[in-house]
TORPA-4810 file (N, C-alpha, C, O; in nm, 3 decimals):
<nodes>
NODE_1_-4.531_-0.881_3.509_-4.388_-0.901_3.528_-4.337_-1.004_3.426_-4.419_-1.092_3.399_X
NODE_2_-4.232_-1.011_3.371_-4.164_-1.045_3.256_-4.068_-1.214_3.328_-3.963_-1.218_3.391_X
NODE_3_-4.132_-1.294_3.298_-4.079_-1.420_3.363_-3.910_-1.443_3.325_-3.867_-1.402_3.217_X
NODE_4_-3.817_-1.514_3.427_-3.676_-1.539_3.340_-3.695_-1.617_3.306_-3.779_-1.694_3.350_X
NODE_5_-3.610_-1.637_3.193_-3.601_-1.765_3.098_-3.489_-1.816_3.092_-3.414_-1.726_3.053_X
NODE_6_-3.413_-1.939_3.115_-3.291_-1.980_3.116_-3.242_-1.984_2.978_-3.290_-2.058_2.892_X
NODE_7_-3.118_-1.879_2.953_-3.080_-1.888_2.827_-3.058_-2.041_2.762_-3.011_-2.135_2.827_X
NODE_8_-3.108_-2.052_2.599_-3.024_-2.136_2.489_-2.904_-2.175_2.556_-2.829_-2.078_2.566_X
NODE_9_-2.851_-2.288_2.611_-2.706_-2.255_2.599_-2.599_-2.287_2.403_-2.481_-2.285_2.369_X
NODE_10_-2.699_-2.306_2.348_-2.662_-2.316_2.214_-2.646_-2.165_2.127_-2.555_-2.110_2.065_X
NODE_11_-2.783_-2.135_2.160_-2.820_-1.961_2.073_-2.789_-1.813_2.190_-2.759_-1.696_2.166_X
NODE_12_-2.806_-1.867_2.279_-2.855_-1.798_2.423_-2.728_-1.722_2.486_-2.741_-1.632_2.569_X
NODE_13_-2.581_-1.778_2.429_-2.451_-1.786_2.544_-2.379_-1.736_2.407_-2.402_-1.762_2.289_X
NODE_14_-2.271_-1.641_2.480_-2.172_-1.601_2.369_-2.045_-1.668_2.407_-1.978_-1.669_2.510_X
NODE_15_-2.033_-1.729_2.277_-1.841_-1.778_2.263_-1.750_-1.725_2.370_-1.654_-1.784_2.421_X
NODE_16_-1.792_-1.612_2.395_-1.671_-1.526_2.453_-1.566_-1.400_2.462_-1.446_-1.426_2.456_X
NODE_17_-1.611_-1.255_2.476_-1.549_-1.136_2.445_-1.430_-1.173_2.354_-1.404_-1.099_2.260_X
NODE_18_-1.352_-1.293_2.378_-1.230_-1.294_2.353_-1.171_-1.442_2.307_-1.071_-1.506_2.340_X
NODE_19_-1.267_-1.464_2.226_-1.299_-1.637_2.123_-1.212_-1.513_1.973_-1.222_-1.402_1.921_X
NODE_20_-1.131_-1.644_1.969_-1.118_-1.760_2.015_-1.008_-1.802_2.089_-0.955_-1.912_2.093_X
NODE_21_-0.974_-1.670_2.161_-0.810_-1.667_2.199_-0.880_-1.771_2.345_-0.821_-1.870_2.388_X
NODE_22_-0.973_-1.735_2.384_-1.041_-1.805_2.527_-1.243_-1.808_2.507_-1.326_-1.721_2.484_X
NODE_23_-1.247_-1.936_2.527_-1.393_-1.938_2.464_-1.460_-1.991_2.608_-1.399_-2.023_2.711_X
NODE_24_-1.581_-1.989_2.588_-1.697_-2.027_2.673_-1.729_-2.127_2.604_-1.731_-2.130_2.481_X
NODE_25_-1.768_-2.263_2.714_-1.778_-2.424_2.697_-1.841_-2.439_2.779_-1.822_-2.407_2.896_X
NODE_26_-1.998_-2.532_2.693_-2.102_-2.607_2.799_-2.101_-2.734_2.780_-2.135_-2.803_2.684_X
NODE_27_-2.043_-2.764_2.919_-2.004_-2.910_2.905_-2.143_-2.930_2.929_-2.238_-2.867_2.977_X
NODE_28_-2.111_-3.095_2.855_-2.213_-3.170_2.813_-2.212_-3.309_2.914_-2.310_-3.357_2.971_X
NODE_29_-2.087_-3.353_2.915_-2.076_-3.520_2.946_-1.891_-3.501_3.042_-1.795_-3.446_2.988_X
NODE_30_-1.889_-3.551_3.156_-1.789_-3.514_3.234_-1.759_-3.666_3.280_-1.845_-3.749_3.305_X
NODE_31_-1.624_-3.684_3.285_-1.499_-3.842_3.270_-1.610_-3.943_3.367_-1.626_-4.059_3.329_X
NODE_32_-1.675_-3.900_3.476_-1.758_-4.000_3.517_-1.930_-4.087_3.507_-2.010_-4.158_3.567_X
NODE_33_-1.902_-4.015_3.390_-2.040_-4.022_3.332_-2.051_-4.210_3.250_-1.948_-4.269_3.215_X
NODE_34_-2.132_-4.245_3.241_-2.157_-4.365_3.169_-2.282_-4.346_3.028_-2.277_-4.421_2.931_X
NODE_35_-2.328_-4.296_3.034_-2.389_-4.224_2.965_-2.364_-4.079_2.867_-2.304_-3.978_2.904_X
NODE_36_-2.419_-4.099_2.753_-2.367_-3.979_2.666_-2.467_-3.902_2.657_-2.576_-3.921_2.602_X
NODE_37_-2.421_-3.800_2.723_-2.568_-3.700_2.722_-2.508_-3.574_2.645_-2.390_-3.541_2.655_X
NODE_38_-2.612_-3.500_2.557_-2.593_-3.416_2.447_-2.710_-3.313_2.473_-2.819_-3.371_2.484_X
NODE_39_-2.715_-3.201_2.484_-2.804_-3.090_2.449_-2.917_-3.111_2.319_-2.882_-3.121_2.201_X
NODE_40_-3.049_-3.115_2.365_-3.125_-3.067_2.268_-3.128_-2.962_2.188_-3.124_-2.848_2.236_X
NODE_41_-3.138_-2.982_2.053_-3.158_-2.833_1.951_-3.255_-2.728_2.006_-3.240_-2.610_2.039_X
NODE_42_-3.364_-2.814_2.005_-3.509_-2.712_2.038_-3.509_-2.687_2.207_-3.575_-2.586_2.229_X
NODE_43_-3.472_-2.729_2.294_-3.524_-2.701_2.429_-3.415_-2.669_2.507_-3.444_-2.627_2.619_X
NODE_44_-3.283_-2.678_2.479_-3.180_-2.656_2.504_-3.156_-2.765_2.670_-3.048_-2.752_2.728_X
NODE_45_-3.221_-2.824_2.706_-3.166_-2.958_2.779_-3.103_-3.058_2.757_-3.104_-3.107_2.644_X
NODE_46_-3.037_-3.110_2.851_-2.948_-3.208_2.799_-3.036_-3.342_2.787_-3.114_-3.366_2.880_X
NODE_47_-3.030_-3.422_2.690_-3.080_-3.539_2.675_-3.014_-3.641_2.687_-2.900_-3.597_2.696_X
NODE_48_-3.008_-3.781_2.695_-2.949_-3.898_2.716_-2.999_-3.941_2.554_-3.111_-3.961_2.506_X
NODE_49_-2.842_-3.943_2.490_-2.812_-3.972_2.369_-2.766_-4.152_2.357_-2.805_-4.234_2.274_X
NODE_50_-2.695_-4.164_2.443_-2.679_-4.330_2.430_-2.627_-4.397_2.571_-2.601_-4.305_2.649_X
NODE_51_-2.607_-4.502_2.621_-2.493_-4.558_2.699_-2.355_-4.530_2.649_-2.323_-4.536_2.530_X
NODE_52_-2.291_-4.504_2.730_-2.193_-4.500_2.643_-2.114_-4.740_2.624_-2.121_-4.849_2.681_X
NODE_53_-2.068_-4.688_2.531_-2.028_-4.869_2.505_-1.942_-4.892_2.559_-1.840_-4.824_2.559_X
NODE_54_-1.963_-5.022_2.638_-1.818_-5.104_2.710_-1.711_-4.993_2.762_-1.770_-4.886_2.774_X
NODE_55_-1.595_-4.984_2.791_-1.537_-4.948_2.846_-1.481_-4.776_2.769_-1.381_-4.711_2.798_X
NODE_56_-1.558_-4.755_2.697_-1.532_-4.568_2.619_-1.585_-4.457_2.683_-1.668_-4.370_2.658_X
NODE_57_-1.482_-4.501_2.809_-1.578_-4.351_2.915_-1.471_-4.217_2.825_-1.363_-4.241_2.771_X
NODE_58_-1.543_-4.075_2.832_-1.470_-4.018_2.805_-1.359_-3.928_2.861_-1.404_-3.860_2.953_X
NODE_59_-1.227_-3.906_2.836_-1.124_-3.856_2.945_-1.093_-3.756_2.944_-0.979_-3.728_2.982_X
NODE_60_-1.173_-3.670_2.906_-1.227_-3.521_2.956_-1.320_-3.462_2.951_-1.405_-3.495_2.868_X
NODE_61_-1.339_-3.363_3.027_-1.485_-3.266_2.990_-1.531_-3.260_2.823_-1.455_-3.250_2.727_X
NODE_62_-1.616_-3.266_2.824_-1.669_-3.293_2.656_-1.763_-3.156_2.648_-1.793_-3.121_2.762_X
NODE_63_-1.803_-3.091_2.572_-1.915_-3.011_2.514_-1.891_-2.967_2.371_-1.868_-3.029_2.268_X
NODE_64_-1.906_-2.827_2.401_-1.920_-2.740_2.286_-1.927_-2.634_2.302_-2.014_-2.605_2.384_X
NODE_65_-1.847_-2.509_2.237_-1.849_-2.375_2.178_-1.970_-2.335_2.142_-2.025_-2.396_2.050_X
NODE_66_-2.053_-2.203_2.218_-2.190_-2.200_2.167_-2.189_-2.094_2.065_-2.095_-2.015_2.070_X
NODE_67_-2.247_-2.084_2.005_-2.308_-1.989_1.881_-2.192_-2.034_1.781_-2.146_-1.936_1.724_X
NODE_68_-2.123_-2.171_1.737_-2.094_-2.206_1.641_-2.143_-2.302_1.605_-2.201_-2.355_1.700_X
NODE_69_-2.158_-2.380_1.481_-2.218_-2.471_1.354_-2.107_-2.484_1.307_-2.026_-2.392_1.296_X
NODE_70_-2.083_-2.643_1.260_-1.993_-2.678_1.175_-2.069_-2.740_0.960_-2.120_-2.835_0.902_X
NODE_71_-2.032_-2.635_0.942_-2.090_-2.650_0.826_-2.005_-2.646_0.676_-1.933_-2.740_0.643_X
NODE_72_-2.029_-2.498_0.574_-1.946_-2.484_0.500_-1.787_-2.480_0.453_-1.718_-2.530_0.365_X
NODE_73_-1.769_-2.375_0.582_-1.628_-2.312_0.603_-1.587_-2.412_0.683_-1.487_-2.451_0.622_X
NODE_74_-1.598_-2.496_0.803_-1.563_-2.618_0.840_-1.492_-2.706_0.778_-1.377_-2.747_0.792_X
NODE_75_-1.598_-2.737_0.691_-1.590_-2.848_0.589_-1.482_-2.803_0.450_-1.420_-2.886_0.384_X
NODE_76_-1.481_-2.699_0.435_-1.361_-2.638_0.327_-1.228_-2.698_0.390_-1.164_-2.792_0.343_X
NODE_77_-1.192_-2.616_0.519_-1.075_-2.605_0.649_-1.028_-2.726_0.649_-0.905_-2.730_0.638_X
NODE_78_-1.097_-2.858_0.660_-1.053_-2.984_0.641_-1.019_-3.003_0.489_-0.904_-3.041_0.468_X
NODE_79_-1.107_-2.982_0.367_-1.062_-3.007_0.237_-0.919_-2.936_0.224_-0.828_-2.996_0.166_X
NODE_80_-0.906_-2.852_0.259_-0.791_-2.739_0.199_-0.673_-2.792_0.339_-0.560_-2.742_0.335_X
NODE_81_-0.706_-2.883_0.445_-0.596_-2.960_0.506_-0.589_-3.119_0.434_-0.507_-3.207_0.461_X
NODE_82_-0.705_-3.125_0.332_-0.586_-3.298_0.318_-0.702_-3.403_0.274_-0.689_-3.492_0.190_X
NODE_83_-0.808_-3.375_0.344_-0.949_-3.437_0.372_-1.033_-3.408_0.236_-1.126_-3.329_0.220_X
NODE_84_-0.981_-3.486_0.154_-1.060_-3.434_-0.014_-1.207_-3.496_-0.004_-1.300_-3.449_-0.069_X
NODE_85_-1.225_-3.619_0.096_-1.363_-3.721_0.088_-1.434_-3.666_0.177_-1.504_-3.744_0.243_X
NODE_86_-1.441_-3.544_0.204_-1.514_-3.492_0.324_-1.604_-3.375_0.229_-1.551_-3.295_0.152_X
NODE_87_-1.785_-3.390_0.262_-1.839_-3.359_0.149_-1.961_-3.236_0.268_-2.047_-3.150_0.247_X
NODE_88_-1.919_-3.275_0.342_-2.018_-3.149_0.465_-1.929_-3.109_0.581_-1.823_-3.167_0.605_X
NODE_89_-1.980_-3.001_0.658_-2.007_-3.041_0.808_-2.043_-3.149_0.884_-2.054_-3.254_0.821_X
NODE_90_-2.067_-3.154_1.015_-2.193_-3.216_1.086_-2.285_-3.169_1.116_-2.377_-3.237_1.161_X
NODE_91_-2.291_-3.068_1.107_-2.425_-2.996_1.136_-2.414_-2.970_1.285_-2.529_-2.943_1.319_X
NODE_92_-2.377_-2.967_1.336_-2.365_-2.960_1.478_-2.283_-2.842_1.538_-2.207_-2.789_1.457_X
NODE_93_-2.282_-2.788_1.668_-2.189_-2.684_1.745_-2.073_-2.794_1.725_-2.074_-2.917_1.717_X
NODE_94_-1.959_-2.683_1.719_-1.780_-2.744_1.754_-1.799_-2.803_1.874_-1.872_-2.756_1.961_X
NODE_95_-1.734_-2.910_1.884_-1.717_-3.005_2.018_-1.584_-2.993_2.040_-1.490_-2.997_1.960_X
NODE_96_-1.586_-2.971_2.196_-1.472_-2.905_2.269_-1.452_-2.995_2.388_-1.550_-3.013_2.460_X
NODE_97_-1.305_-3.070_2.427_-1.296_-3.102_2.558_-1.183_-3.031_2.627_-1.088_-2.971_2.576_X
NODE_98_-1.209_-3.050_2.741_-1.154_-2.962_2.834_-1.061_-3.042_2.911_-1.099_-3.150_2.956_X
NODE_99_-0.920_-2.992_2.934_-0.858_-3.091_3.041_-0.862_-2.998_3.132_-0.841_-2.876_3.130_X
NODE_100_-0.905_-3.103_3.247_-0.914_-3.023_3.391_-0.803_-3.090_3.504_-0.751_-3.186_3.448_X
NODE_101_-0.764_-3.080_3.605_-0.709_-3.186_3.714_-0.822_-3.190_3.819_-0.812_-3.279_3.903_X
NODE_102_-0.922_-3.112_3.827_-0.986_-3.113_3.908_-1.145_-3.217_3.920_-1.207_-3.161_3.830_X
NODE_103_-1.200_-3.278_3.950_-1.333_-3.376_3.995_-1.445_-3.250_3.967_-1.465_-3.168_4.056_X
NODE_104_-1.527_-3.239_3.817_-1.608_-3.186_3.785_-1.754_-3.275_3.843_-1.695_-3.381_3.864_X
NODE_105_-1.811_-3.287_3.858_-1.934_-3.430_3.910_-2.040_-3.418_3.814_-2.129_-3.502_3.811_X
NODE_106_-2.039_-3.298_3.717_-2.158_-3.345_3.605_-2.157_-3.215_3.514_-2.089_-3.114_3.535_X
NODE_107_-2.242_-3.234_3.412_-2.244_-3.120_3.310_-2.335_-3.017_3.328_-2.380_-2.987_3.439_X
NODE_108_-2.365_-2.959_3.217_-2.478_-2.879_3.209_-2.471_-2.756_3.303_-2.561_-2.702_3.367_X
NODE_109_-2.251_-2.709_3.290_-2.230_-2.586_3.337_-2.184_-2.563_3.198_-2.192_-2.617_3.088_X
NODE_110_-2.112_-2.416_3.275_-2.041_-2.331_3.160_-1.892_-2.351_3.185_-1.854_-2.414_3.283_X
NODE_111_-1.811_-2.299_3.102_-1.676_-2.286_3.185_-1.589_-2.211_3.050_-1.616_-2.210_2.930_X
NODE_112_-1.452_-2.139_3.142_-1.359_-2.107_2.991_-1.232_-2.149_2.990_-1.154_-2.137_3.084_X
NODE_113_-1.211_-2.194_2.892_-1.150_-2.282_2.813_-1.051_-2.216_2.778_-1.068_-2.095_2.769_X
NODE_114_-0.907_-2.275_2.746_-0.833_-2.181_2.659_-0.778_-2.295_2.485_-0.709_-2.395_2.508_X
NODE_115_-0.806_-2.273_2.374_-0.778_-2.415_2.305_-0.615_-2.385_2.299_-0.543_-2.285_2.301_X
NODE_116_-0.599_-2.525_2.290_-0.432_-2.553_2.276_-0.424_-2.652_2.137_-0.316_-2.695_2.095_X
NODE_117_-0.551_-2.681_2.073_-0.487_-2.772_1.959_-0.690_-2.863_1.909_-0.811_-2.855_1.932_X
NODE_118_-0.600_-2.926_1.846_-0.713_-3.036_1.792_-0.687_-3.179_1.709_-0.581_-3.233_1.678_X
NODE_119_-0.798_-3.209_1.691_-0.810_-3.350_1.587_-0.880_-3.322_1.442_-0.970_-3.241_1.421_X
NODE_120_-0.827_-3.398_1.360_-0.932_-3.296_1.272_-0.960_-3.464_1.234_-0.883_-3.553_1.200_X
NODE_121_-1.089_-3.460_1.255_-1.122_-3.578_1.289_-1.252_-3.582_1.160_-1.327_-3.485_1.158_X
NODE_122_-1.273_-3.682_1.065_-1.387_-3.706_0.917_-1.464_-3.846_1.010_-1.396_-3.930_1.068_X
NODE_123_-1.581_-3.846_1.009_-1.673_-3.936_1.048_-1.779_-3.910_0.924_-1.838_-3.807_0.893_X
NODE_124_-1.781_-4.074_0.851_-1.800_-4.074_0.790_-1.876_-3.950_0.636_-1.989_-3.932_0.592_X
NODE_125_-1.764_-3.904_0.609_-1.772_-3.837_0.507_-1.799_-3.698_0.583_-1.798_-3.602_0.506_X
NODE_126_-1.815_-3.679_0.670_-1.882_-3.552_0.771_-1.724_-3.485_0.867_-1.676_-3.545_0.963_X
NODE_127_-1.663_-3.342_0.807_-1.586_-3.280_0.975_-1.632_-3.262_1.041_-1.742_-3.206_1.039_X
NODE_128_-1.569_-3.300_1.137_-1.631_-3.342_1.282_-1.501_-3.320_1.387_-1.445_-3.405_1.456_X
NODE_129_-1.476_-3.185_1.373_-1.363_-3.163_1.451_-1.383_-3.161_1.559_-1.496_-3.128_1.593_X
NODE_130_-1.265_-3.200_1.678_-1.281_-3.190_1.779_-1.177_-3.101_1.877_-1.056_-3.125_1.877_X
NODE_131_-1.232_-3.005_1.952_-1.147_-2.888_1.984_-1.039_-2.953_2.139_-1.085_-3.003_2.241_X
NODE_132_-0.949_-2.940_2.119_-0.876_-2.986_2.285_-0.838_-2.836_2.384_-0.814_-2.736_2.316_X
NODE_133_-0.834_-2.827_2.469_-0.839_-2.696_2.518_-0.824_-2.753_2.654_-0.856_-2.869_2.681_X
NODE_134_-0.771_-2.660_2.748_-0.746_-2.650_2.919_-0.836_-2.540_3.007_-0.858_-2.428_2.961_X
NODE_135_-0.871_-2.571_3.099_-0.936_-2.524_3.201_-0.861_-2.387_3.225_-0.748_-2.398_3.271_X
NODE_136_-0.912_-2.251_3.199_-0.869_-2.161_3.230_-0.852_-2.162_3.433_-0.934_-2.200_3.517_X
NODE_137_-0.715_-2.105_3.448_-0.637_-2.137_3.580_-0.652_-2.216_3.645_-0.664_-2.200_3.766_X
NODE_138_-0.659_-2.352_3.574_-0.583_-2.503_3.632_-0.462_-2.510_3.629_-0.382_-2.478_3.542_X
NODE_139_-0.443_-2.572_3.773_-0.324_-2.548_3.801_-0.213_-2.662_3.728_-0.095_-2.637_3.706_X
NODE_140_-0.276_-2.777_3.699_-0.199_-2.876_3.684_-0.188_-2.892_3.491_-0.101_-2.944_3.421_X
NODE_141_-0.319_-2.819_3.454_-0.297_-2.793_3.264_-0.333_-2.641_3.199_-0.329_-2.618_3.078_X
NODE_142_-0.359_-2.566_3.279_-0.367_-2.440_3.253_-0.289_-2.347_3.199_-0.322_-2.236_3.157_X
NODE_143_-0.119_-2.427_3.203_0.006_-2.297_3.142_0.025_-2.383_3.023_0.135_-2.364_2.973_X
NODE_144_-0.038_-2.462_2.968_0.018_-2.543_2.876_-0.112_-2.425_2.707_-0.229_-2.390_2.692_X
NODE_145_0.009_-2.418_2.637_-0.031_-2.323_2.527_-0.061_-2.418_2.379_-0.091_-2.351_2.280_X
NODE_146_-0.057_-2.524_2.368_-0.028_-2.588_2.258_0.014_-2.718_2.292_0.092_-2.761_2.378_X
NODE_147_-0.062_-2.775_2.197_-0.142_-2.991_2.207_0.027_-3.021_2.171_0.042_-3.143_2.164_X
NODE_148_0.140_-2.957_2.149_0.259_-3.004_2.136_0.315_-3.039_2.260_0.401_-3.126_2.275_X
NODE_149_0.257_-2.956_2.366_0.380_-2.947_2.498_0.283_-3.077_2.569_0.338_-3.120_2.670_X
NODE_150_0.169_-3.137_2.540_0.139_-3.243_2.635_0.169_-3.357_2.610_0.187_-3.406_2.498_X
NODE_151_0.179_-3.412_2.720_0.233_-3.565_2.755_0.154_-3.639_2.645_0.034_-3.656_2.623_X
NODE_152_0.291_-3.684_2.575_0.191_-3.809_2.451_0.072_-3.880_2.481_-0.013_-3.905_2.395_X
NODE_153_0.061_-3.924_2.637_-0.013_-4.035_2.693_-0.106_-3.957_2.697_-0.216_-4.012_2.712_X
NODE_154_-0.106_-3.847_2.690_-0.262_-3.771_2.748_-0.391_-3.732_2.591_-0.511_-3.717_2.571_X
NODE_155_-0.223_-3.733_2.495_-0.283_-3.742_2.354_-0.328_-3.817_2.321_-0.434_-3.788_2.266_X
NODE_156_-0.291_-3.966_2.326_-0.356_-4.081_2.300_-0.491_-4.134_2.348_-0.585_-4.190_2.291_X
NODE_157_-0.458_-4.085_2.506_-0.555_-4.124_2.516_-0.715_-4.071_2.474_-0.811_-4.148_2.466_X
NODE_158_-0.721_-3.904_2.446_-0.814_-3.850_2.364_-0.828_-3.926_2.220_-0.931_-3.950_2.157_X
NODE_159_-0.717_-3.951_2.195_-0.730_-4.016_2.004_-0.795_-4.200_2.086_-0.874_-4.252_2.008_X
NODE_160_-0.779_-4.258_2.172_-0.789_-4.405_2.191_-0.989_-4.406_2.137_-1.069_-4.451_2.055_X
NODE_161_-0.973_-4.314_2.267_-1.145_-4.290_2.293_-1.218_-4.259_2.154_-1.264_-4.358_2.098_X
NODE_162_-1.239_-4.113_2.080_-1.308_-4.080_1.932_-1.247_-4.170_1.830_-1.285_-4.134_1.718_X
NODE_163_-1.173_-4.266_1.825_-1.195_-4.346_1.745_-1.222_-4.490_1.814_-1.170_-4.582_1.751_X
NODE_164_-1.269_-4.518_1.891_-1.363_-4.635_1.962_-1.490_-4.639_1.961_-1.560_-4.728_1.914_X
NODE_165_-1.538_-4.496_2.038_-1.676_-4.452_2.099_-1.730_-4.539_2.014_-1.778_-4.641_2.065_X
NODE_166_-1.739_-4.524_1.873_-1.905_-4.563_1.839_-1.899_-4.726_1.791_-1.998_-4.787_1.750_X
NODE_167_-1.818_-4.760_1.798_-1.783_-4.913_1.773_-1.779_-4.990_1.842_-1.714_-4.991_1.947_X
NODE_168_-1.870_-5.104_1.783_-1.890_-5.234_1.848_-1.748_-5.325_1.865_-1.645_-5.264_1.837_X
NODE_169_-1.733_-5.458_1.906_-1.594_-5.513_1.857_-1.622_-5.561_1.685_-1.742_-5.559_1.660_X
NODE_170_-1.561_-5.592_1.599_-1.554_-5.626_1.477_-1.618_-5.569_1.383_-1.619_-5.626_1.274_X
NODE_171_-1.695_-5.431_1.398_-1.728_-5.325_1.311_-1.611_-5.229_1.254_-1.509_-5.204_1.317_X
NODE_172_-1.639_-5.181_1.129_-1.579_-5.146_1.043_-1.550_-4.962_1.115_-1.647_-4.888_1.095_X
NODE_173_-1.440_-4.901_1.184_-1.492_-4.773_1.209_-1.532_-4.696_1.090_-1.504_-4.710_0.971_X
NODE_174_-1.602_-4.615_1.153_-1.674_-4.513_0.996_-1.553_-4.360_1.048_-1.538_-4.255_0.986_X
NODE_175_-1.483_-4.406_1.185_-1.451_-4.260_1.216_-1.290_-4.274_1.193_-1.223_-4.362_1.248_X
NODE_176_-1.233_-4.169_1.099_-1.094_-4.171_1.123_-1.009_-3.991_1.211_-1.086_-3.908_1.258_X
NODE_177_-0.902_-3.976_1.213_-0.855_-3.894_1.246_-0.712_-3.831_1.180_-0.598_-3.843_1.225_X
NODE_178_-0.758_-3.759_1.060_-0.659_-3.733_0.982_-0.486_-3.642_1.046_-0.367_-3.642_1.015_X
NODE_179_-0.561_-3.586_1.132_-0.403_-3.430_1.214_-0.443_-3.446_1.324_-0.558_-3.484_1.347_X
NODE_180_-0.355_-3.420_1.415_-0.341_-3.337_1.497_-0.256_-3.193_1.541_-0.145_-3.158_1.582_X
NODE_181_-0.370_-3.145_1.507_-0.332_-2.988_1.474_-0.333_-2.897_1.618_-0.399_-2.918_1.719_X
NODE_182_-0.241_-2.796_1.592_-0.140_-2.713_1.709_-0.288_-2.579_1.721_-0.375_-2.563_1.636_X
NODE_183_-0.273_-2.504_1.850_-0.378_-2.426_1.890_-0.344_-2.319_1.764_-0.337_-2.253_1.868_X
NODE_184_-0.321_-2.252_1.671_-0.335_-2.149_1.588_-0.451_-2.258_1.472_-0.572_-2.234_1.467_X
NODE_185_-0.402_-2.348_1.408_-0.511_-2.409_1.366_-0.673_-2.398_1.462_-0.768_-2.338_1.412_X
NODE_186_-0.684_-2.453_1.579_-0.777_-2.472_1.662_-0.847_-2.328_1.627_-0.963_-2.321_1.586_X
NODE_187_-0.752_-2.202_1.652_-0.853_-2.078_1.635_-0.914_-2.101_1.513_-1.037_-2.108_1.520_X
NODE_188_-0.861_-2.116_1.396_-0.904_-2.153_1.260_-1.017_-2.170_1.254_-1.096_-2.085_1.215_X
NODE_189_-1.058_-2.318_1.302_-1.118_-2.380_1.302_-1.276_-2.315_1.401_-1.398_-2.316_1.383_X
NODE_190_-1.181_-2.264_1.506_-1.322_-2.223_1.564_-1.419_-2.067_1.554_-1.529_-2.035_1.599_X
NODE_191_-1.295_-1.981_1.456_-1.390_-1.911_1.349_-1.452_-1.933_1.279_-1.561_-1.877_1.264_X
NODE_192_-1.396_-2.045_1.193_-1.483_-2.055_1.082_-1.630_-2.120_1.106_-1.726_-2.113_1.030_X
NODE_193_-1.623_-2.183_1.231_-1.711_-2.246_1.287_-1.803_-2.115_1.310_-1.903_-2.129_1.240_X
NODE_194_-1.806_-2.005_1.374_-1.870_-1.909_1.407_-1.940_-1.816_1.268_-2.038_-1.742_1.266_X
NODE_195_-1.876_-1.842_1.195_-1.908_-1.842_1.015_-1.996_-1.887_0.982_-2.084_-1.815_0.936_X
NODE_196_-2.014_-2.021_0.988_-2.093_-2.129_0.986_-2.222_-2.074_1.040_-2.328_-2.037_0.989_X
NODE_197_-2.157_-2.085_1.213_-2.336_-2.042_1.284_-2.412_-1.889_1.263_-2.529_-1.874_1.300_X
NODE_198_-2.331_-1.773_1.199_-2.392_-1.679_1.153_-2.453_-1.680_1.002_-2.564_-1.639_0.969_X
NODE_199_-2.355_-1.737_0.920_-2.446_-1.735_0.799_-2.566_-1.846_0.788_-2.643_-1.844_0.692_X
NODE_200_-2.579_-1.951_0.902_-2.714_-2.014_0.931_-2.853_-1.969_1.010_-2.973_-1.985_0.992_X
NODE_201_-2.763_-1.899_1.111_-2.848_-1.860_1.221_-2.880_-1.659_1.236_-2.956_-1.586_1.300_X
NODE_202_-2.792_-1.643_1.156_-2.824_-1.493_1.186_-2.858_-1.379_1.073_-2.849_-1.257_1.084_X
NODE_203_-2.892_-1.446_0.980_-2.927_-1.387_0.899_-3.094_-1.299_0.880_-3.119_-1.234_0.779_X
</nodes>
């Protein structure tokens, strides 16, 4: 008899019949977490990547879009928006957060997403975009179509956090955040990302 195997959620899980209009997201790290936990490449578990520092909890569902890589075409998408000092990818799946209204209690589900926008965010010399998106039929952010129609405060506070996280007090950030770009960009971005993970991974 043929044992199951718990899919990759990296290689294992598809984007989504209907990515990037509505994608599939494995959260990683959820608003009550103190700890930054990230998926392994090789074993596909989540690992404990750091504490998170002093007070940079994060204020939404965090993961990633599976079967994308941010690499070539990534890294163009930002040059050809503005970002001339940006010389790669990260090497990494698109990172996606999710606004929910609802008390998620931990990661290492799935869920679908609808994107409404982004950051197009250069850490050090590396795009490193970050996808913003709503909880498909939440009630309280679910009709919202585009990072234009939300409450400034809810924007900020996503921009307060990715440019804190990795900083001590009186360190130099290495991370800036050039746009904030409207959900037709976001699809952009999360094709080309799927670009990325086929001409790496599927050849």
């Amino acid at each position: 008899m043929i044992p199951n195997y718990k899919a990759h959620p990296w290689h294992g899980i598809s984007a989504g019949e209907n990515a990037p209009e509505v994608v599939t997201v494995f959260v990683e790290i959820v608003p009550s977490d103190t700890i930054k936990y990230e998926v392994d490449k090789e074993s596909g578990y989540l690992i404990v990547d750091r504490p998170q520092k002093f007070s940079n909890i994060i204020p939404a569902l965090y993961g990633f879009v599976p079967r994308t890589y941010c690499d070539e075409e990534v890294k163009d998408l930002a040059v050809a928006h503005g970002a001339s000092d940006v010389e790669i990818g990260d090497h990494d799946p698109l990172d996606i957060c999710v606004l929910c209204s609802h008390h998620i209690t931990s990661g290492n589900i799935l869920l679908q997403a609808i994107p409404i926008g982004g950051f197009k965010m250069i850490d050090d010399g590396e795009a490193d975009d970050k996808i913003v998106s709503v909880l498909v039929g939440d009630h309280a952010f679910g009709h919202y179509k585009d990072i234009s129609e939300l409450p400034k405060a809810e924007i900020n506070r996503l921009l307060h956090y990715f440019l804190t996280y990795k900083n001590l007090p009186g360190e130099v950030a290495k991370c800036r955040i050039d746009e904030v770009y409207g959900a037709e960009h976001a699809k952009e971005v999360i094709k080309a990302s799927q670009n990325d993970y086929a001409n790496n991974f599927l050849k």
